[in-house]
N, C-alpha and C positions, 0 to 999 in steps of 0.2 A: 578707872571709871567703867561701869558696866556696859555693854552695848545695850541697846534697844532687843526686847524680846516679845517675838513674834510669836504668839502659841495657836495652835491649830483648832477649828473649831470643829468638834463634836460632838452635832447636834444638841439634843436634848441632855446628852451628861453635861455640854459646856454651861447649858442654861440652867441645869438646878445646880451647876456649883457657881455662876454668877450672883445668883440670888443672898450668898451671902459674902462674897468675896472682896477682902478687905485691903485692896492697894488698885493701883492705876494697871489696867492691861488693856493689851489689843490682840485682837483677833483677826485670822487669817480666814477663809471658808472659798471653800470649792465644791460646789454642788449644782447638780444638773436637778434633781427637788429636793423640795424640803418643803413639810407645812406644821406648824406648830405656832404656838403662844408663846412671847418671848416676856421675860420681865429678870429687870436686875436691878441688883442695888447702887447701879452708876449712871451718871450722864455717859447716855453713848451715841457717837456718832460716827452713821451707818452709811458706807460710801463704796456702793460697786463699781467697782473697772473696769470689768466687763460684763453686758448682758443685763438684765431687767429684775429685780426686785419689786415685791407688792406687801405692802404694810396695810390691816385693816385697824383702826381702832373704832372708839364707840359710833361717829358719826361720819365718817370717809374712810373710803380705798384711797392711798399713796402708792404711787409708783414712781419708782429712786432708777435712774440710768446711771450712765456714768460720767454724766454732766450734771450731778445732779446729788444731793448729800439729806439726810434726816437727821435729826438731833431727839433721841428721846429722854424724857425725866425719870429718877430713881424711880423702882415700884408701881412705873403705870403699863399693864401688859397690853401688849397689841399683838396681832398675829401675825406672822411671816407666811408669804408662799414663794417658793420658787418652781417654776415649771419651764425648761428650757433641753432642747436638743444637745447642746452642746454645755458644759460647765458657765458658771455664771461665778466671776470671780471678785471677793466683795474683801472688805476691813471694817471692822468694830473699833472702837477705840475710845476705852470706858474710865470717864474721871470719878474717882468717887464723889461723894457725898460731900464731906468736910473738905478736901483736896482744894473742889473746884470754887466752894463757896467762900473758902480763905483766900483764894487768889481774886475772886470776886469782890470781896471788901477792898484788900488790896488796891485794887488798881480804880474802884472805885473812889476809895479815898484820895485816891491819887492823880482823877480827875476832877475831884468836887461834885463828884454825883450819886454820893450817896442819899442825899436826900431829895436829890429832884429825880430819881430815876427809879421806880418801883423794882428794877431787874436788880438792883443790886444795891441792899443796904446789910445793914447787923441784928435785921429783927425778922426776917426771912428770908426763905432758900429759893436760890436759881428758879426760875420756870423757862423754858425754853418754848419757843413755839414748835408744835409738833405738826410739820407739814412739808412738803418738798418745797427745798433751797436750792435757787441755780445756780452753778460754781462760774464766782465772776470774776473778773479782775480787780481783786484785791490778793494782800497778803495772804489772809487765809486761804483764799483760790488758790493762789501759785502753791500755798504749800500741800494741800490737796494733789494739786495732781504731782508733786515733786514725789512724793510720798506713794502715789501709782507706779511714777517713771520708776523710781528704788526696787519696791516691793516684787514688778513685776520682772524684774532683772535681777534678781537678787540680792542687791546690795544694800539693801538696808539696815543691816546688820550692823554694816563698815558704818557707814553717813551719821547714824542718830546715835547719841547716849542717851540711855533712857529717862534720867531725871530731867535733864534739861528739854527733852524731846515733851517731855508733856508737861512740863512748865512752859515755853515756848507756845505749841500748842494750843495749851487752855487758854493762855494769853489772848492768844488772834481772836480762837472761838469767842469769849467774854465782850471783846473790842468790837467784833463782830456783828454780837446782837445787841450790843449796846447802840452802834449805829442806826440795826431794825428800830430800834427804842427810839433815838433820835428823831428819826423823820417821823414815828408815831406820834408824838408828843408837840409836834408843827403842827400837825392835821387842825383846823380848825371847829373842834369838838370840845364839849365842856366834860363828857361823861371818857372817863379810862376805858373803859370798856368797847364806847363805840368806835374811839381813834382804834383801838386793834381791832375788831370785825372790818371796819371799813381797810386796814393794811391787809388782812385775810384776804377782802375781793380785791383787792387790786392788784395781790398777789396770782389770783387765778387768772386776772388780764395777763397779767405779765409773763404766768406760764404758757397760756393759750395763742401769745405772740411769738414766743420762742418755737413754739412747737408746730406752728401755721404761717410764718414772716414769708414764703413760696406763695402762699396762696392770696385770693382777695380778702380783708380785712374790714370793713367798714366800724365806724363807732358803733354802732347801733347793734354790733354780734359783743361785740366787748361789753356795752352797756347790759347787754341781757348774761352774759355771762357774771357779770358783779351784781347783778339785780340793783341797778343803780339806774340815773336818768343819764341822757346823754351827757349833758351840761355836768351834773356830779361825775360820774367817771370819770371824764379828761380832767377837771379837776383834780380831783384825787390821785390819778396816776402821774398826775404832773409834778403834787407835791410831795410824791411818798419817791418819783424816780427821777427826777429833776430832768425830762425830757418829758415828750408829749409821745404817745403810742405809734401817730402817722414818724416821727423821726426815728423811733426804735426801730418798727418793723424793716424804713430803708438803711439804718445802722446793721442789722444784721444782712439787708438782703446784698451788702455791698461786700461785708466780711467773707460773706461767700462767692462772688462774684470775685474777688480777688484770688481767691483759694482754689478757683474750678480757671483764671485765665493764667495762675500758674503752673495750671499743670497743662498747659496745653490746647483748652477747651475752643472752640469754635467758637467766636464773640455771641453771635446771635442766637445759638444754642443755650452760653451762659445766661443771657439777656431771659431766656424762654426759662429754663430753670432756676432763677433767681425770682421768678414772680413779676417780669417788667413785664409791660406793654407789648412792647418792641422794641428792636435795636436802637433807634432813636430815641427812646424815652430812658433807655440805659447807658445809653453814649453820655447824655447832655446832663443825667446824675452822677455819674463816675466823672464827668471833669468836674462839675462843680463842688463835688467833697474832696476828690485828690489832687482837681490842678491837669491832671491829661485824659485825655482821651483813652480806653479800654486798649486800644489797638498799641497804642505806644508803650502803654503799662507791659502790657503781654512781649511786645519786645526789649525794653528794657530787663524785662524777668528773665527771656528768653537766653540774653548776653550775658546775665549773671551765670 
């Protein structure tokens, strides 16, 4: 069985022989810039490791971290920039055409949703949503960053056969946005259309909360960022992420709060960098989501 092959991105030669290149590949890319137009004839999805990516297309700038993944469709060019001090180290990793669309039917028939699910029948091709994805705890997450952990260590080579690695793969990716598709498709909307714009802004709530859960939050900054009313936003983000924004923002502000009093951190320091109050208003949520108090955590961590 073949390993998994890794080939090196160079620049603008890799991108006009992508444009007609006829089998599944990934790509490697280590560059401090780079500004060009990219388009190929594959679904690829574009996922740095380290350092900051910027995609423009017709109507938004995308900016990809390494928490953070793109998916684009054959044939639609968008422009790259990289501009960094230091190397910005990313993967490509390009399904064709036919590939991903056959595994597409595939497992659509194999959920029964071919016909109730516009992403994936026999009478038209994949459309991806082309915007920043946050890498979450799913299958596809973990295999994201396993795929980092390899790559950036060199063993990827050993770990993946390449047929199976992107059968696999396309797998998750498809399951994936079939999911996005799912919770679209609850939205309480008659028009296809509007259930995804309205997942688009709730998406920008949800990136705006990742990227701001330290700071103060109110509905009213999220309502204006989705161009929504108060009452529609929470709505919305309720049923597209099955939590409410006020419990994300303390889900994450607590994942960090456990991650800054394992290493040591000064309780009331962590409390002041996590966005609390005060140490009292971060005491009295750290027991009632874990059960103890910060101070016992911190030593229990400590005797580990």
């Amino acid at each position: 069985m073949k390993s998994l092959q890794i080939n090196k991105f160079k620049g603008q030669e890799t991108v006009r022989e992508n444009k007609t290149l006829e089998t599944n590949a990934a790509f490697y890319s280590k560059v401090n810039h780079f500004e060009g137009k990219l388009s190929s004839s594959h679904y690829v999805v574009k996922f740095p490791m380290t350092g900051l990516e910027t995609y423009y297309t017709i109507n938004k700038k995308i900016q990809v971290d390494n928490l953070s993944y793109l998916i684009t469709n054959p044939h639609v060019e968008i422009e790259a920039v990289v501009k960094s001090k230091t190397p910005v180290i990313g993967i490509c990793i390009g399904f064709t055409d036919e590939f991903l669309n056959s595994l597409a039917t595939s497992i659509g028939q194999k959920m029964k949703l071919c016909l109730d699910n516009p992403f994936v029948n026999n009478e038209s091709n994949l459309d991806f949503f082309t915007q920043k994805n946050r890498i979450n705890n799913s299958k596809f997450g973990h295999t994201l960053q396993n795929i980092k952990y390899h790559l950036l260590n060199g063993t990827i080579s050993e770990i993946y056969n390449e047929e199976q690695f992107y059968l696999t793969f396309g797998e998750l990716l498809i399951e994936n946005e079939l999911n996005i598709h799912s919770k679209i498709s609850q939205l309480p909307h008659s028009k296809l259309s509007t259930r995804e714009e309205i997942y688009r802004r709730v998406d920008l709530m949800n990136h705006y909360i990742h990227d701001n859960f330290t700071e103060h939050i109110s509905l009213e900054n999220l309502s204006q960022i989705a161009c929504l009313s108060k009452y529609h936003s929470l709505r919305c983000y309720q049923g597209i992420m099955n939590t409410t924004p006020y419990k994300k923002i303390i889900e994450l502000r607590l994942k960090k709060a456990k991650e800054l009093l394992s290493k040591g951190h000064c309780i009331n320091l962590v409390a002041d960098l996590c966005g609390f109050t005060d140490y009292r208003a971060f005491s009295k949520v750290f027991k009632k989501y874990y059960g103890l108090l910060p101070s016992i955590y911190q030593k229990q961590m400590n005797i580990k």
